[in-house]
N, C-alpha and C positions, 0 to 999 in steps of 0.2 A: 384352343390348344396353344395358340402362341401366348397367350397369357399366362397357363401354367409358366412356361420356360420363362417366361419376364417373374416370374416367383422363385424360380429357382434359388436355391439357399435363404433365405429370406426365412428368419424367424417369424413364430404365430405371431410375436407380441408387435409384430412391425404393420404398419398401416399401410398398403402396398401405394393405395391411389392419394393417400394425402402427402408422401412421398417424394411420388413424379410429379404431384402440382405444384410442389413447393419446387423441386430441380428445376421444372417448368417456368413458372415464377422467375428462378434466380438469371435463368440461362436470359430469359425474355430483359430483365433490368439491366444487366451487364451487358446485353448488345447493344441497349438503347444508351447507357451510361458512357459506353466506348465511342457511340457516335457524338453524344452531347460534348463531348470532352475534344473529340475532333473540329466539330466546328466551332468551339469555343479557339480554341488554339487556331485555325484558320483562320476568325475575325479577327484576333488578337495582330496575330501575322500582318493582318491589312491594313489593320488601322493604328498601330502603331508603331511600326516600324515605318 
């Protein structure tokens, strides 16, 4: 049932689960890309300044 509703408006031609893998995907690189980028700029911080 809750998956109907996670379809809700979603056209036939739409891939529902290749979809959320790729959101999935994007959401998982971008938290890891935000931390990569924090400790970059903290080393940075340390060691050259």
């Amino acid at each position: 049932m809750a998956e109907n509703k996670a379809q809700d408006g979603w056209g036939e031609e739409m891939d529902v689960k290749s979809h959320l893998s790729t959101y999935d995907a994007f959401i998982e690189m971008s938290k890891w890309g935000t931390v990569g980028i924090a400790v970059l700029l903290i080393l940075m911080a340390f060691f050259l300044l």
